[in-house]
N, C-alpha and C positions, 0 to 999 in steps of 0.2 A: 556633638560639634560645638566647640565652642562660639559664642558669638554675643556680644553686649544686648544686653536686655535696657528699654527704652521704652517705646510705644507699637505696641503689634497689631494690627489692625487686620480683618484677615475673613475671609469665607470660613464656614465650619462643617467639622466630618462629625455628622451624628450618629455615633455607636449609643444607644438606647436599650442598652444588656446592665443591668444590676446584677452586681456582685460578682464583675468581669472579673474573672480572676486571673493570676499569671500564666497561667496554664492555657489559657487562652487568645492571649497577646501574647505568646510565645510556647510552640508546644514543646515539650522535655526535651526531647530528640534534639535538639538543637542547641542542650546545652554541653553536648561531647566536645563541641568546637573546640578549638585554639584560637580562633583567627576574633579578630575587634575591630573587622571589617564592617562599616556600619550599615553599605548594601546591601550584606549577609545579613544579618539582622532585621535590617528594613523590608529586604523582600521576604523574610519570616513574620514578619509583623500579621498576626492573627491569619495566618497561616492553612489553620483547617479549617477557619470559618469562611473565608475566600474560596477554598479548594476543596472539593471531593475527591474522592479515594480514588480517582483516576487523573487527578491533578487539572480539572476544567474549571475554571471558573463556577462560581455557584451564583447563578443571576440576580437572585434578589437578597445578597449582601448586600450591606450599605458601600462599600469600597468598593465595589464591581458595578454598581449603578449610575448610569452618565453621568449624574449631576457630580457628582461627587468620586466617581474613577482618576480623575487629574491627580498627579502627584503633587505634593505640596511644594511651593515656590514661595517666593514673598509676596504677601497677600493673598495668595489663595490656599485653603485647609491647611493653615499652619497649627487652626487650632482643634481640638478634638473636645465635644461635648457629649460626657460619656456617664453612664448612668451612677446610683450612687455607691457607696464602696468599690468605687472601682481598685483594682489592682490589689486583691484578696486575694490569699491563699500561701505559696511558697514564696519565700525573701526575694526568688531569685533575680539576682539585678538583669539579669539578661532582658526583663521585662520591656525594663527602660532603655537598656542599648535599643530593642527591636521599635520602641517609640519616637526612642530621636533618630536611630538611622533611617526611618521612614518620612521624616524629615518634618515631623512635628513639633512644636514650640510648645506648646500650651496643652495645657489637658483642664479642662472646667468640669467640677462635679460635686455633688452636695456630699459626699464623703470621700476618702481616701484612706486604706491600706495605709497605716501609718510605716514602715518599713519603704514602701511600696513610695508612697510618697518622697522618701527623701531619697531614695536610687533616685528619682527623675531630678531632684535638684542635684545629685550630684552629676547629673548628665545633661546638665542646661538643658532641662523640660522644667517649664514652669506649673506647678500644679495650683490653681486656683480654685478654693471653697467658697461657694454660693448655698444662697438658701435654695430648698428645694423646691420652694415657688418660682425662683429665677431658672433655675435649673428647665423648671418647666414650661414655663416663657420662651429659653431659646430653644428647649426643642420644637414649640409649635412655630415660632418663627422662621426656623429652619427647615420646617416641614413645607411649610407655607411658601417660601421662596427661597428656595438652596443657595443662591448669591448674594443674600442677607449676610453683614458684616459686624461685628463682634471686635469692639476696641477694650485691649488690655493696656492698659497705663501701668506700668512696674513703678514708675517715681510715686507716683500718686496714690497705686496701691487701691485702683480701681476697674473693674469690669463692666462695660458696657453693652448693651443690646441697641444699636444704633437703627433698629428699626422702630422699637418701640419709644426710643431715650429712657428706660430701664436701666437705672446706676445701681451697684453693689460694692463695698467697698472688702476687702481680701487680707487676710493675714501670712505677714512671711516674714521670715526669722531675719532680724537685721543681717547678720552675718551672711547670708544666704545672698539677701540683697543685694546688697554690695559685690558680692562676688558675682553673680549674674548681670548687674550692669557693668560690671567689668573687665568680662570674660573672662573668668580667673577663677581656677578650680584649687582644692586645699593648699598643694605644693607652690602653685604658683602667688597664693596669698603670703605666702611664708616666706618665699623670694623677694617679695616688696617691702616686707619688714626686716630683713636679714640684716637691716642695721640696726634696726631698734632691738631686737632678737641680743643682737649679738653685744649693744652698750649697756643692757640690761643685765647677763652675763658677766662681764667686766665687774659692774658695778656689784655685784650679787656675786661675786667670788670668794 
């Protein structure tokens, strides 16, 4: 979903699984689809971890546990703080569809699935790298009191743990940047230059 990136402020979904891989934030079976419906997706989001083989609830998931069952809204578990390498294994972007259509913003983790990482930028998820000490800070914050809030700053290109005042400061590809503060995916970046694009062209002929 597109949407300006700015200041996200936000309760956190602690998935606490190293070396999640895509297979697990999305299981195969799901990628026959056609459809890039992002409910479909969203309600596949980690799928067999939520459900057992008769489609009930598994009670002591992190997403099926009160604290943390709410669907994401603004301000509540837009952000997900999720173990390290997260998003390992196969390329497949449907990863990411199933992270944003679930209606997550942010994914904080002391590694990331380089592949893996740039599907979620291409899908306005912002993937933030922490040290693994900070990494470990919000999980016990989180543990400690699930309504603990977690400010991402995109301009400033910082993450904070507002319970502790815990700063870390994030690397993101300028280009990337910009396009996420300004909801604007490759095509649509190209559309705002289509003059300079096109005087460049002329000139260059």
């Amino acid at each position: 979903m597109k949407a300006k990136f700015n200041i996200i402020q936000s309760t956190c979904i602690p998935i606490e699984i190293d070396n999640c891989n895509t297979d697990l934030i999305i299981p195969a079976r799901y990628l026959a689809s056609t459809t890039r419906d992002p409910k479909f997706f969203g309600d596949a989001f980690m799928h067999d971890l939520r459900y057992d083989a008769n489609d009930k609830p598994v009670a002591d998931f992190v997403l099926n546990q009160p604290d943390f069952s709410e669907a994401p809204r603004e301000g509540v578990h837009e952000i997900i703080i999720g173990g390290q390498n997260w998003g390992s294994g196969s390329s497949r972007e449907h990863a990411a569809w199933a992270i944003a259509g679930y209606g997550v913003r942010v994914v904080i983790s002391s590694s990331f699935a380089d592949i893996h990482r740039n599907n979620l930028l291409n899908c306005f998820v912002l993937p933030v790298i922490v040290s693994k000490e900070f990494q470990t800070d919000l999980f016990a914050t989180v543990k400690a009191n699930p309504k603990a809030e977690v400010k991402v700053d995109v301009p400033n290109q910082t993450v904070t743990n507002l319970s502790t005042g815990k700063s870390e400061k994030f690397d993101i590809n300028a280009y990337k940047k910009y396009c996420l503060m300004n909801a604007l995916d490759d095509i649509d970046f190209l559309l705002e230059n289509k003059d300079k694009i096109e005087a460049w062209e002329q000139k260059n002929a």
